[in-house]
Structures are given as structure tokens and as C-alpha cells.
C-alpha positions as CSV (number, residue, x, y, z in Angstrom):
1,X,15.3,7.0,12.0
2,X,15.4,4.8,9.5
3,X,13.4,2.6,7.1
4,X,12.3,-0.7,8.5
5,X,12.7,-3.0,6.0
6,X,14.1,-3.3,2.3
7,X,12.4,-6.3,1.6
8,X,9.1,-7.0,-0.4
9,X,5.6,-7.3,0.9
10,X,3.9,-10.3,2.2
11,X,2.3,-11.9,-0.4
12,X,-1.2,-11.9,1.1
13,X,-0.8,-7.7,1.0
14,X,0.1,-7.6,-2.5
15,X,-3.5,-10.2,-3.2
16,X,-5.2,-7.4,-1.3
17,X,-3.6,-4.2,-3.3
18,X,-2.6,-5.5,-6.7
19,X,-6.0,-5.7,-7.9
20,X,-6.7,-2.3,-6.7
21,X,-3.0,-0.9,-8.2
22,X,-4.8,1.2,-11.2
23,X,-7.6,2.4,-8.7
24,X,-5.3,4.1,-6.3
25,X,-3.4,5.7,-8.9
26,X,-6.4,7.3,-9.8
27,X,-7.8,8.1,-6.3
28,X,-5.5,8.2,-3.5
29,X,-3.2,11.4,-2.7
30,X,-0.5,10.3,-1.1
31,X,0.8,13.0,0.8
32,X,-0.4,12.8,3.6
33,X,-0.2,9.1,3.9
34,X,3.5,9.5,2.9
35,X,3.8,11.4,6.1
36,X,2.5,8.8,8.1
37,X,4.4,6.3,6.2
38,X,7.6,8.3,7.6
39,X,6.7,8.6,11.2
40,X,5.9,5.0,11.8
41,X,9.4,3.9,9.9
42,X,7.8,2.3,7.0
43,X,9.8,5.1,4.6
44,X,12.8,6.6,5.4
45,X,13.1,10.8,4.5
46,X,14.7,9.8,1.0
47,X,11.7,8.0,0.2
48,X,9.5,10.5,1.4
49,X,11.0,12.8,-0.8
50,X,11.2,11.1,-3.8
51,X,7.2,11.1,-3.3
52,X,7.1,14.9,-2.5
53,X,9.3,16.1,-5.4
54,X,7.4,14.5,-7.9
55,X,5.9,16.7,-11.0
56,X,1.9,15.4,-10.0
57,X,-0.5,13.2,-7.9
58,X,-0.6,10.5,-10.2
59,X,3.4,9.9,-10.2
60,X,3.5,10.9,-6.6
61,X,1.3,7.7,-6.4
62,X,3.4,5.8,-8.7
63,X,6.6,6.0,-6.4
64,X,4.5,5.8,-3.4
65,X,3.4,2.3,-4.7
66,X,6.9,1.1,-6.1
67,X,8.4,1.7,-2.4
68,X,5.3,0.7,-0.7
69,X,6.0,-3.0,-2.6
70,X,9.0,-3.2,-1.3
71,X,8.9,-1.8,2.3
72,X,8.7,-5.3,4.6
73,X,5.7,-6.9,6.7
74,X,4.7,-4.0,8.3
75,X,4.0,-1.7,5.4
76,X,0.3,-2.5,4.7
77,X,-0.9,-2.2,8.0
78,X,0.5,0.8,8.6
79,X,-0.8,2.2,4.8
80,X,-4.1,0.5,5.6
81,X,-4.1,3.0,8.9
82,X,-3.0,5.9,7.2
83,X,-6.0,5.5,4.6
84,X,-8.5,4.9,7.6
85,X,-7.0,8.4,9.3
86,X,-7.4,10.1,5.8
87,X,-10.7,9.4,5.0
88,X,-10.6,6.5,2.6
89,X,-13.7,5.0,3.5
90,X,-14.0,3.6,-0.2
91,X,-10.6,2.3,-0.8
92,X,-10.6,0.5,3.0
93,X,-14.1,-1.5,2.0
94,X,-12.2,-2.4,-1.1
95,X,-9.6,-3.8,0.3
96,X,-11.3,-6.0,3.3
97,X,-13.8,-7.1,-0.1
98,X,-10.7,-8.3,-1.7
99,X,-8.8,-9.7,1.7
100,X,-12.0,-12.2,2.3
101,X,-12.5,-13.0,-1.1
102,X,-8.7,-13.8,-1.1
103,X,-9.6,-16.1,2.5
104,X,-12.8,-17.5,1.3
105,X,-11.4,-18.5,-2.0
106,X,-9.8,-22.0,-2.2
107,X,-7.4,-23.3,-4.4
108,X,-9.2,-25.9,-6.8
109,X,-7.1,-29.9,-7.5
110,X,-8.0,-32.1,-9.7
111,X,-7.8,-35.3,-7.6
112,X,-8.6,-37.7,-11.1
């Protein structure tokens, strides 16, 4: 199987996570949401192994956020699940805070 997409993240996910990017590093284990980051086809087995074979949590997390970044449309949802299957009742009300702040807010012109 292989990894569905090299391409970046839409960039209404990263509004949703890039606030949060020093908060997961500190919180979120990512092994087993790298698993389910494999089955679905979001990471392919090198990138689940780079997260495995790394020294701690914290850097696990830091690789598991670099490829996350970059793994295509589908990646968030499919993370978002894997954090809703793991427990992460705390990081998911985060992250719908941030996606209706993010739908509520509107940008601001100065029609002068």
C-alpha cells in the first residue's frame, strides 16, 4: 500500500493544528495514531518507521507532525479519528474551538 498523497495539507487543517503544534508535542503519543495513520494510507511503512525508531515521545511527535503537514486532503480527518479512537477528548474540543473560531472569524477591509 502506499501513501496517498505527497502534497501539503489544506490550508483550513493547518488554521485548525498550527495553533495547537507546541500542545501536541507535549501531549499526544503518537504511536498508536501512527498505526492508524498507516492502515488508512495516510503514511506509508517508511514513514511509520521513521516515527517508531525515534529516540522519545516528544521527537516521535516531531516527525509525526512534519509528515502529517505534508500527507494531502485526507490526513486530518483521518488524524482527527485516530485522536477520537485514542482517547483525546481534550485535544478533539481544541481543535473544533479553533475550526469555528477559524469559520466564525471574518476577514476585516477597510472600505475608506
Amino acid at each position: 500500500m502506499q501513501k496517498q498523497s505527497s502534497e501539503r495539507i489544506p490550508d483550513e487543517h493547518m488554521a485548525i493544528l498550527q495553533p495547537h503544534h507546541d500542545y501536541m508535542l507535549d501531549k499526544i503519543d503518537p504511536e498508536p495514531i501512527v498505526h492508524s495513520m498507516f492502515s488508512k494510507e495516510i503514511f506509508s511503512l517508511d514513514d511509520k518507521e521513521q516515527v517508531l525508531k525515534a529516540d522519545n515521545r516528544r521527537n516521535k511527535m516531531v516527525i509525526f507532525l512534519k509528515l502529517l503537514y505534508r500527507s494531502g486532503s485526507n490526513a486530518y480527518p483521518v488524524f482527527y479519528e485516530a485522536l477520537e479512537n485514542s482517547g483525546y477528548v481534550e485535544m478533539i474540543k481544541l481543535f473544533d474551538d479553533q475550526d469555528k473560531q477559524n469559520r466564525t472569524s471574518e476577514p476585516t477591509f477597510d472600505l475608506k
